[in-house]
DRENSE-11162 format. One record per residue (C-alpha): x, y, z. Coordinates in steps of 0.25 Angstrom, whole numbers, m for minus. Last residue first. Layout:
BEGIN
     x     y     z
     X     Y     Z
...
//
This chain:
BEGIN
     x     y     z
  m136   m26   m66
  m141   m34   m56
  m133   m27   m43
  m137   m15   m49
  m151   m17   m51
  m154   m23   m38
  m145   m11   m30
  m157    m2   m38
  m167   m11   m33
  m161    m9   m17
  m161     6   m19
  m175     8   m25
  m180     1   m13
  m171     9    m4
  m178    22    m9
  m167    32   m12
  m159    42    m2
  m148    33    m1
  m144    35   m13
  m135    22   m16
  m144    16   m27
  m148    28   m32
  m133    31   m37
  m130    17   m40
  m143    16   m50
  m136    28   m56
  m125    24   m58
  m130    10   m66
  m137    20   m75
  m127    28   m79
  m118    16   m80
  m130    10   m91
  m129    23   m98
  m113    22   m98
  m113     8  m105
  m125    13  m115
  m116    25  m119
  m105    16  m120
  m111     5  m129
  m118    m8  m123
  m115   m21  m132
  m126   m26  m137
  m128   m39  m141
  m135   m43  m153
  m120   m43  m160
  m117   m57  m159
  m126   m61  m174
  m140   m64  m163
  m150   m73  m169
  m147   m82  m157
  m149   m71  m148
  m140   m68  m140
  m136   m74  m122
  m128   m63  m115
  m115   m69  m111
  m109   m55  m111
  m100   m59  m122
  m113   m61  m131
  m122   m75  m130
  m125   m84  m141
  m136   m97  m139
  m134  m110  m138
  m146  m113  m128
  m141  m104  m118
  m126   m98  m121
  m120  m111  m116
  m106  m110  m125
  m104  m119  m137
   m91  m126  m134
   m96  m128  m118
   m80  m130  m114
   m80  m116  m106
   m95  m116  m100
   m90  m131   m93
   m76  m125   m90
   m84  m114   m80
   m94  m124   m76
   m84  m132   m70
   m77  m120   m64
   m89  m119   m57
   m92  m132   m51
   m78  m131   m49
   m80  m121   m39
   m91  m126   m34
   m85  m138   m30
   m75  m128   m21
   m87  m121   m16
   m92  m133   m11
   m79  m138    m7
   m79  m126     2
   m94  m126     7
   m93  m140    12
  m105  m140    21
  m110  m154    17
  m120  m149     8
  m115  m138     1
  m101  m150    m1
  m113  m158    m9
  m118  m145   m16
  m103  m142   m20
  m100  m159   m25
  m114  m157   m33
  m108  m143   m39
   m93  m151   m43
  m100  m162   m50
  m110  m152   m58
   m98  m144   m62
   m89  m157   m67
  m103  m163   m72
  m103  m149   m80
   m87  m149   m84
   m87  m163   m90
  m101  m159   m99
   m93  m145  m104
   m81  m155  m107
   m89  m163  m115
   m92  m178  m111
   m88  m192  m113
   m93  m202  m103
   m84  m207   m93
   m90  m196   m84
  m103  m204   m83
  m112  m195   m78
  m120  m199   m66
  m116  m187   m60
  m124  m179   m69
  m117  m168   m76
  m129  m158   m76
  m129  m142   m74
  m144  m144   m67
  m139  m155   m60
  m127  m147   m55
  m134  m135   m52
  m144  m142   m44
  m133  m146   m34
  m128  m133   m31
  m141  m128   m29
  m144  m139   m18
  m132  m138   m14
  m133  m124   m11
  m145  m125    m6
  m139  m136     6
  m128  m124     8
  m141  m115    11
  m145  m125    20
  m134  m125    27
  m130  m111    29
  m145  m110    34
  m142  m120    46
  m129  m114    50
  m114  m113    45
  m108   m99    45
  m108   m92    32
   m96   m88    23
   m97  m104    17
  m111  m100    13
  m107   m87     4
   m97   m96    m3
  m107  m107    m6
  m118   m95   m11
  m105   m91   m19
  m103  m104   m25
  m118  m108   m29
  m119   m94   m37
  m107   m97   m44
  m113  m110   m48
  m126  m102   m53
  m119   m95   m61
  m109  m105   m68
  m123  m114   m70
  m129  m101   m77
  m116  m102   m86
  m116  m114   m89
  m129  m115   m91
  m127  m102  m102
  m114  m104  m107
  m104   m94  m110
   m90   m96  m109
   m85   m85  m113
   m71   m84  m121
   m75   m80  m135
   m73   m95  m140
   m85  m101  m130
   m93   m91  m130
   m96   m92  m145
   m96   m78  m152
   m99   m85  m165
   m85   m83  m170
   m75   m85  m159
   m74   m75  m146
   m64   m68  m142
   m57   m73  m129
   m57   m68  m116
   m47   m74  m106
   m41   m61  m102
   m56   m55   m96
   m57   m67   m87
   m43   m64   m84
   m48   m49   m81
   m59   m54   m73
   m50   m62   m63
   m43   m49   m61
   m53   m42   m57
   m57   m51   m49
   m46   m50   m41
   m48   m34   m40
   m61   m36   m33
   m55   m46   m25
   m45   m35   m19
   m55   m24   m19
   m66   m31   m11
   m74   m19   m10
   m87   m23   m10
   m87   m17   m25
   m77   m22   m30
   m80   m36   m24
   m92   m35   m31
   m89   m29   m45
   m79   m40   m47
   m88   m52   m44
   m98   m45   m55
   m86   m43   m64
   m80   m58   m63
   m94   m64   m63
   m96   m56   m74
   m84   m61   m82
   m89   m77   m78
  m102   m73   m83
   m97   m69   m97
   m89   m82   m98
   m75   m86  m100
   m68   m96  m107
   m56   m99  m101
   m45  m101  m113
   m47  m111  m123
   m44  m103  m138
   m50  m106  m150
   m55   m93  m154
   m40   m89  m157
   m40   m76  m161
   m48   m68  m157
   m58   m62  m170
   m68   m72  m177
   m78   m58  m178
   m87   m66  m167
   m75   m69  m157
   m72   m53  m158
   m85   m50  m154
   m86   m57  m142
   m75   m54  m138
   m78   m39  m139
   m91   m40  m132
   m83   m48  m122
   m76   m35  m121
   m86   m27  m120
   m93   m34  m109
   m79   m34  m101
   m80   m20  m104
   m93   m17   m99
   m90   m26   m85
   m78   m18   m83
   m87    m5   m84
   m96   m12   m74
   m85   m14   m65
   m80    m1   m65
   m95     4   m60
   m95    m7   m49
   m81    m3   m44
   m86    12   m44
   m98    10   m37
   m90     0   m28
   m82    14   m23
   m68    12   m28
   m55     6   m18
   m44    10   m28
   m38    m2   m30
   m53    m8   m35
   m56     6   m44
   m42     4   m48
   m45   m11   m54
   m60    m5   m59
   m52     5   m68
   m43    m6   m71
   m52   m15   m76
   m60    m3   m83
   m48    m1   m93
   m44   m14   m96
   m58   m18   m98
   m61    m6  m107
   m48    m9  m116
   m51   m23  m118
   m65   m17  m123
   m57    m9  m132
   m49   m20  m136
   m34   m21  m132
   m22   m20  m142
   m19    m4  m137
   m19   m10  m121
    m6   m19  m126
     0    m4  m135
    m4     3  m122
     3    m7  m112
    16    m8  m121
    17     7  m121
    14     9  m106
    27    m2  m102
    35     5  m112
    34    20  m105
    34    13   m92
    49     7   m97
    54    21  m102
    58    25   m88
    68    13   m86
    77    20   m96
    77    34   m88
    79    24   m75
    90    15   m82
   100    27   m86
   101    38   m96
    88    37  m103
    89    43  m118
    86    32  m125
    76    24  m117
    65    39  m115
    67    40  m132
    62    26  m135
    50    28  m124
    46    42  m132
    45    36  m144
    38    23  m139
    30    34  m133
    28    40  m145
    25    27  m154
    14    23  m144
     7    37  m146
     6    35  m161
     1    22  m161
    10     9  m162
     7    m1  m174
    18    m9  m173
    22    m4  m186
    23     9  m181
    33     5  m170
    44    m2  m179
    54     9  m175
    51    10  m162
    48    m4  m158
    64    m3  m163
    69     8  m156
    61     0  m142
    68   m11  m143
    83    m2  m146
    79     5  m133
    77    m9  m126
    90   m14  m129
    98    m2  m126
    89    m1  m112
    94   m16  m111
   107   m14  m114
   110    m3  m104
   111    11  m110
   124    18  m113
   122    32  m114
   120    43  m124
   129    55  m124
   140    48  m130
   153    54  m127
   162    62  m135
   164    74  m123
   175    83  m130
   187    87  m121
   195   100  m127
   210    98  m123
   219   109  m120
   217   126  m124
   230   128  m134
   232   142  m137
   238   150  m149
   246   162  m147
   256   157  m151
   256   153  m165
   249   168  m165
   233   171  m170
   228   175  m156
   225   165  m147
   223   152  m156
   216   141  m150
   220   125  m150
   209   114  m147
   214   101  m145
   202    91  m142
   201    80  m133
   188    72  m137
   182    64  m124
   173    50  m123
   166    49  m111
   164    32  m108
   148    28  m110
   138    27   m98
   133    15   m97
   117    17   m93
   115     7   m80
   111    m5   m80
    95    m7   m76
    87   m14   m88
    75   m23   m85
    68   m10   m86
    72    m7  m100
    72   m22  m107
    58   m23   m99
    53   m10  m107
    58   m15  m120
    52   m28  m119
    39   m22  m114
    39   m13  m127
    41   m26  m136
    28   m32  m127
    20   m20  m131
    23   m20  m147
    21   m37  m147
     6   m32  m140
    m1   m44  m133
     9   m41  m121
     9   m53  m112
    14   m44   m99
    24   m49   m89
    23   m59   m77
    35   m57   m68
    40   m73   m65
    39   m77   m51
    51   m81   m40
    48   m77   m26
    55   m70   m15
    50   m70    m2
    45   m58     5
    51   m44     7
    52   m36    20
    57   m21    18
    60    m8    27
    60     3    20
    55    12    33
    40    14    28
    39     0    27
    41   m10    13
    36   m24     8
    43   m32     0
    38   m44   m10
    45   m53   m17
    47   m57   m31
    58   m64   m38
    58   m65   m53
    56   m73   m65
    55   m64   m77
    42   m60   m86
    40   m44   m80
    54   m42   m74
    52   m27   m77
    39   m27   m71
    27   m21   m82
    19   m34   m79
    22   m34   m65
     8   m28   m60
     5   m30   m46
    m6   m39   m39
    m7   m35   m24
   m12   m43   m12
   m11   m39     1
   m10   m44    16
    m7   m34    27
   m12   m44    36
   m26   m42    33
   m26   m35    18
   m18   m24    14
   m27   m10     9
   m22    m6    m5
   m12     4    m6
     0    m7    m5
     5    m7   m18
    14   m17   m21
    30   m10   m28
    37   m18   m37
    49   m19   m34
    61   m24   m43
    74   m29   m41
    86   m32   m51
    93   m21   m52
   109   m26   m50
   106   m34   m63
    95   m29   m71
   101   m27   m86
   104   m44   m85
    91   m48   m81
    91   m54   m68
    86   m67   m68
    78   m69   m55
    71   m56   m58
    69   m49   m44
    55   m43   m39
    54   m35   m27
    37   m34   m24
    32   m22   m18
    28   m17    m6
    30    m2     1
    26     6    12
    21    m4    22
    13    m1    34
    20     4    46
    20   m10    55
    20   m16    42
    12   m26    34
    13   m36    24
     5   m49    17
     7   m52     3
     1   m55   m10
     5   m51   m23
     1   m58   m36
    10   m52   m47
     2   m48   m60
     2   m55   m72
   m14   m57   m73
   m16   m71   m69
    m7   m67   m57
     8   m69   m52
    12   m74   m39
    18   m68   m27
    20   m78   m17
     7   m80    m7
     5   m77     7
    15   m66     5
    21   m61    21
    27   m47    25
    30   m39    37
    37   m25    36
    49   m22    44
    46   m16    57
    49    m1    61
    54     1    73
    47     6    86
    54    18    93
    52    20   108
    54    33   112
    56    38   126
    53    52   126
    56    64   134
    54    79   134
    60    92   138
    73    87   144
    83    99   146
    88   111   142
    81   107   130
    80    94   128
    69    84   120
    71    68   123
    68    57   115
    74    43   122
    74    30   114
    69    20   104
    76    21    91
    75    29    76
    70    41    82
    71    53    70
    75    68    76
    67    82    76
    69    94    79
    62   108    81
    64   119    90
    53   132    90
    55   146    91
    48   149    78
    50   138    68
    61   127    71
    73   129    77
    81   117    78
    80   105    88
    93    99    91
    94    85    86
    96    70    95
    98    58    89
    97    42    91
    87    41   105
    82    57   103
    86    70   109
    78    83   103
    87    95   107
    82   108   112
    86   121   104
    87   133   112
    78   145   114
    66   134   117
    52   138   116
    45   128   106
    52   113   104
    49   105    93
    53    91    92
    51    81    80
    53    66    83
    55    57    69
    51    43    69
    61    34    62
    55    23    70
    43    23    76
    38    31    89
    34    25   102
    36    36   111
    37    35   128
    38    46   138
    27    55   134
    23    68   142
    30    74   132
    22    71   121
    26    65   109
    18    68    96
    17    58    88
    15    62    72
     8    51    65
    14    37    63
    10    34    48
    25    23    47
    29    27    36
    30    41    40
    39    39    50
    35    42    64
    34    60    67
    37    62    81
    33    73    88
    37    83    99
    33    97   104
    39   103   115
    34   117   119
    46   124   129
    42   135   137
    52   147   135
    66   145   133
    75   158   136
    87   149   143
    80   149   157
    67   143   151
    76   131   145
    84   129   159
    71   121   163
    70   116   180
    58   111   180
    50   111   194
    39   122   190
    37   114   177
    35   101   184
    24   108   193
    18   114   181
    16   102   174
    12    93   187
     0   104   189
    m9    96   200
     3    86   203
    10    97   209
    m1   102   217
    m2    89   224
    14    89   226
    13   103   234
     1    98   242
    10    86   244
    23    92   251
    13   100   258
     6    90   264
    22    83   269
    28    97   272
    14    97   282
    16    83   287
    32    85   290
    28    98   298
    19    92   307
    31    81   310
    35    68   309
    42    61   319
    50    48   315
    45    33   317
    53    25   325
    52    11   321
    48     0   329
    57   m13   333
    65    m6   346
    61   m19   356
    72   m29   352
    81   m15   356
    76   m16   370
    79   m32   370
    93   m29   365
    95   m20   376
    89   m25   388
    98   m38   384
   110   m29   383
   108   m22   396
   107   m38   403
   120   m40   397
   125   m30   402
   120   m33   418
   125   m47   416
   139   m44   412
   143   m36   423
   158   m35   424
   161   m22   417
   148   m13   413
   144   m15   400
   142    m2   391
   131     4   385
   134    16   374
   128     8   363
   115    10   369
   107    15   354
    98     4   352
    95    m2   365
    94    13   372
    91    10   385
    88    25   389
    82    28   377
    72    17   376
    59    22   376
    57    14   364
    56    27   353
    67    32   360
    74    18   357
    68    18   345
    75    32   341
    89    29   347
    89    18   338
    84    25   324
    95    37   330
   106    25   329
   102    20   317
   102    34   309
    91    42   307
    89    51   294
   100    66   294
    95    72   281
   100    88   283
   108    88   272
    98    81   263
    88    91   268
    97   103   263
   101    95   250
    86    93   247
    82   109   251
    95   112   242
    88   103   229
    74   109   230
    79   125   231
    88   121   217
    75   113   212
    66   125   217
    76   136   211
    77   128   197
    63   128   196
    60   143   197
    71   145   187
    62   135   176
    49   143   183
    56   156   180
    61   152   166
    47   147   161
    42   161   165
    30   161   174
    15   154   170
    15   140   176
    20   146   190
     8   143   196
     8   129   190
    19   126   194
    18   130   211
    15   115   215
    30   111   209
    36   121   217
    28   118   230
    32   102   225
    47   106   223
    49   114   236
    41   104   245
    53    92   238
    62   100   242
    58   104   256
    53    91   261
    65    82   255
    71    83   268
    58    81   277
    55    68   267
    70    66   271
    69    63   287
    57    58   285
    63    46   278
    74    45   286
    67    45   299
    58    32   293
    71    26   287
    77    27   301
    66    22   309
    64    10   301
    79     5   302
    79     6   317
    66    m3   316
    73   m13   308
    84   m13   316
    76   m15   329
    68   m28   322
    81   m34   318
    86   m34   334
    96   m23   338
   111   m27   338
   118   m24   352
   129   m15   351
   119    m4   353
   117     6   342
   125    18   337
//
């Protein structure tokens, strides 16, 4: 108890200090003894790595048992300072026992004399003013040594931390028969997603994993069954081969993965990313091409990648056999490599849809690995369908679209019974005969209802059968028209009646192929070849060979025209199409061959399309072999103007991807210069009066020289874009020029074959010669072989560069 008198701030504070440094030893030498039995322990592991998993697990126990009554002992015994022994000690610490300001409570006042007490109390309160430093406690020899080897025994802890944890844990598994338990766990992430297996270690504490992952644990050693525990379910591992346990369970959210047996074994915190929906934009609408396919170009991507596109297509009419089934997709293909930004461009074929020639609805949806969908914005087009030249092929589409555009069910028809009376005799007696009951006879029509249109287009397809000979179909057509009739009339439902509509579809396209020309047939056939070799990625050996046999069949077939025109057959020979030279076909091929063979697959595959509406807008010739009536523009200035022209604009394109200097400049000044002299040399003055009455061929030549002056003025003041744009019209120009020349410009008059090839004027049309197959296949032997020696490395590099020369000129 302290003296009535209240010590200064600077006392208390001291008093305070003393009493939390006495606590504070005070319990480091209580917590000595545990805390020393748990480090010697923990020191020993490593020497008690090899015992039985039960001794250490029971040897564990002990120390913590030991460890917690030495801790209750020292608590017992905890006694810190109090106030009153902190004041007694800085008093002793002062040399102030017998004054004792702190701790004099027992003074009294002696009655009547005032001065001499309150003297005392001032000798007190100025004693106490002076007890402002703490007392520090005594420490001991014995405290320094318990303290070293306190961290000896922690140092050899941190040297082996495995073993030491192992010698301090407490396991019941050991003392129920299990030996050292081997945990292995791995999650598998969804395959969609092409995650490979992760392994989760158990030194981990955090896993990303995505959703719909599924977590597989495999315990070794256990006689009981532990129990995988995860943040939505839990399962009890099952006995899996040999003495092992196995489980697994799906994560669907973030959360805690714990593995017990008797006990935590391992802990995880997963944290579970969701799968995001696909993203999608279409810098264009759909739209449809020259060639009746849909025009496809959009942007998409996935955090996963995208399992599936296609494009959801709905009539805006719904034919009547449709309703309630109204939606088609058609699926994208997405094996080719997308573009920056996820950006593709695909052209699918609709010509065998089942909306083919209806206005629809079109959108396109991409798909992830989990279903999940974004679509665009719908957009209202019309299906393009097929002009079928054969009547036979475009009846069989009819059929086939009243099938597909069919999806009511099959009616079933109402049972109809018979009841008969059947009496039997027993034995011969009145009464002995016996009467059985009713006898039920099933009268129904085995056949079902079909819907009408399935009716309608079976009844179609009974009457091309019946009239199939005189439309001229071959054996093998009339067997699978045959085989089709008998698949529509005993299908059951939609599906099986739905499965004739491929059957149709290959008819109607062999019957078209069957009205082709052999050279018609060639083209077809090495278009595609070369179309799968693009797709496909081919070497440019191979692109470069499959154009050369498409170049071979083009030949024929202006061989063909040619021919056709000079027998007065055709047609029409007065038609006004686009005329369409020999050179502008090579172009196309040799423009083709290069980008195929630099590996500019989707360009490639462009011009291939161009070329085959090149090859569309072919004409047999008139009598005569004229270029103009066959379809090819021949003319010989025109044409070499056309060259040269083309050659102007590449060299303008070629400077615009250069940067700007001295030597950029002076070649756009020999551009002009060029440019310019192949407008005075094609003519159209500009002092011509246009007033004055001209020919069309006249109109288009000062319209291509006006255009070429205006390029080689933009060459000179640095404009290369309306350069090449005058240019352009320069060209097309000369294009129209070489159209509306009535007598073609075949040098001087003269004839020229398909190829363009100037004849002799003595020539009847047949001086050319067309190479045969064996002369074909010579001249690919020998182009082969000049490749082979061309890329052997072992040969002379001379040699090498004049075979290159001999290729690229060939």
């Amino acid at each position: 108890m302290l003296a009535p008198t209240t010590p200064p701030l600077s006392t208390r504070r001291a008093i305070a200090r003393t009493m939390r440094a006495d606590a504070r030893v005070k319990g480091l030498r209580t917590l000595w003894p545990p805390l020393c039995l748990l480090a010697i322990v923990g020191a020993a592991g490593s020497l008690i790595e090899g015992l039985p998993a039960a001794l250490v697990s029971a040897g564990a126990g002990l120390t913590w048992l030991l460890s917690a009554y030495l801790f209750w002992r020292g608590w017992k015994r905890f006694h810190p300072m109090g106030e009153h022994e902190a004041g007694r000690a800085l008093e002793e610490a002062a040399g102030l026992q017998e004054l004792r300001p702190l701790t004099g409570g027992e003074d009294r006042r002696i009655s009547g004399d005032d001065a001499l007490w309150s003297w005392h109390q001032a000798r007190l309160i100025k004693a106490a003013a002076a007890l402002s430093t703490p007392v520090k406690p005594k420490l001991l020899w014995q405290d320094a040594a318990k303290a070293l080897a306190l961290l000896a025994a922690l140092g050899l802890c941190c040297l082996n931390p495995v073993a030491s944890v192992r010698a301090l844990t407490f396991d019941l598994s050991p003392l129920v028969g299990d030996g050292d338990l081997v945990v292995e766990v791995w999650a598998e992430p969804p395959a969609y997603t092409g995650l490979p297996l992760i392994r989760l270690d158990r030194s981990q504490r955090e896993v990303s994993l995505p959703v719909g992952s599924k977590v597989t644990a495999r315990v070794d050693g256990a006689r009981g069954a532990p129990v995988l525990r995860g943040p939505s379910r839990s399962t009890r591992l099952s006995p899996a081969q040999g003495a092992a346990w196995q489980g697994q369970i799906e994560i669907t959210r973030s959360g805690t993965l714990t593995l017990d047996r008797l006990g935590t074994r391992a802990q995880w915190h997963l944290n579970v990313t969701p799968d995001q929906k696909p993203q999608l934009s279409l810098p264009k609408p759909i739209q449809i091409d020259p060639k009746g396919r849909l025009d496809i170009a959009f942007q998409a991507s996935d955090d996963y990648g995208l399992a599936a596109a296609f494009v959801r297509i709905r009539p805006v009419k719904v034919p009547e056999g449709l309703a309630g089934r109204s939606v088609f997709d058609t699926p994208i293909p997405l094996e080719g490599a997308a573009g920056e930004n996820g950006a593709r461009r695909v052209f699918l074929e609709v010509e065998d849809h089942a909306l083919a020639g209806l206005t629809v609805e079109a959108q396109i949806v991409v798909r992830d690995g989990l279903g999940q969908e974004t679509a665009s914005q719908t957009m209202k087009l019309t299906l393009p369908e097929r002009n079928w030249q054969s009547s036979l092929a475009a009846a069989l589409q009819e059929v086939r679209l009243l099938i597909l555009r069919e999806a009511r069910p099959y009616q079933r028809p109402l049972p109809v019974f018979a009841t008969l009376f059947e009496p039997v005799s027993g034995g011969g007696a009145a009464s002995d005969v016996l009467h059985l009951g009713p006898i039920k006879l099933d009268l129904t029509d085995p056949q079902p209802g079909a819907p009408p249109g399935i009716a309608q287009a079976t009844r179609r397809l009974e009457a091309i059968a019946e009239a199939m000979q005189q439309l001229g179909l071959s054996d093998l057509g009339q067997l699978s028209l045959h085989y089709a009739l008998e698949r529509l009339s005993i299908a059951r439902d939609v599906a099986d009646a739905h499965r004739v509509a491929p059957i149709l579809w290959e008819m109607a396209l062999q019957i078209e192929a069957s009205n082709q020309t052999p050279a018609q047939q060639k083209i077809a056939q090495a278009r595609e070849a070369l179309k799968q070799a693009l797709e496909q990625g081919a070497s440019p050996e191979e692109i470069q060979q499959l154009t050369q046999e498409l170049r071979e069949a083009v030949g024929e077939r202006l061989q063909e025209l040619a021919q056709q025109g000079a027998s007065g057959e055709g047609g029409d020979q007065g038609q006004s199409g686009p005329q369409i030279s020999a050179g502008d076909l090579e172009d196309r091929l040799r423009e083709l061959e290069e980008s195929g063979s630099s590996g500019s697959r989707e360009e490639a595959l462009a011009q291939l399309d161009q070329l085959d509406e090149l090859l569309e807008n072919l004409q047999p010739g008139a009598p005569g072999g004229s270029g103009q009536a066959n379809g090819l523009g021949q003319g010989g200035p025109l044409d070499d103007a056309m060259r040269q022209q083309r050659a102007l604009s590449d060299q303008t394109e070629q400077l615009g991807e250069t940067p700007p200097s001295d030597q950029s400049r002076q070649r756009a000044e020999d551009l002009a210069n060029q440019q310019e002299g192949l407008a005075d040399a094609l003519g159209g003055n500009r002092q011509d009066d246009p007033s004055q009455e001209q020919s069309a061929e006249d109109q288009n030549r000062r319209q291509a020289a006006e255009a070429m002056r205006e390029a080689a003025q933009a060459l000179r003041e640095g404009d290369l874009n309306r350069a090449q744009d005058a240019q352009a019209r320069a060209l097309q120009a000369l294009r129209q020029a070489a159209e509306s020349n009535p007598q073609g410009q075949a040098g001087a008059g003269g004839e020229t074959d398909p190829l363009g090839r100037a004849l002799p004027k003595q020539d009847d049309g047949k001086a050319t010669k067309v190479p045969d197959g064996v002369e074909k296949r010579r001249a690919r032997d020998v182009r082969d072989e000049l490749r082979r020696r061309q890329a052997d490395p072992q040969r002379d590099k001379n040699e090498r560069d004049y075979i290159d020369r001999l290729l690229q000129d060939r």
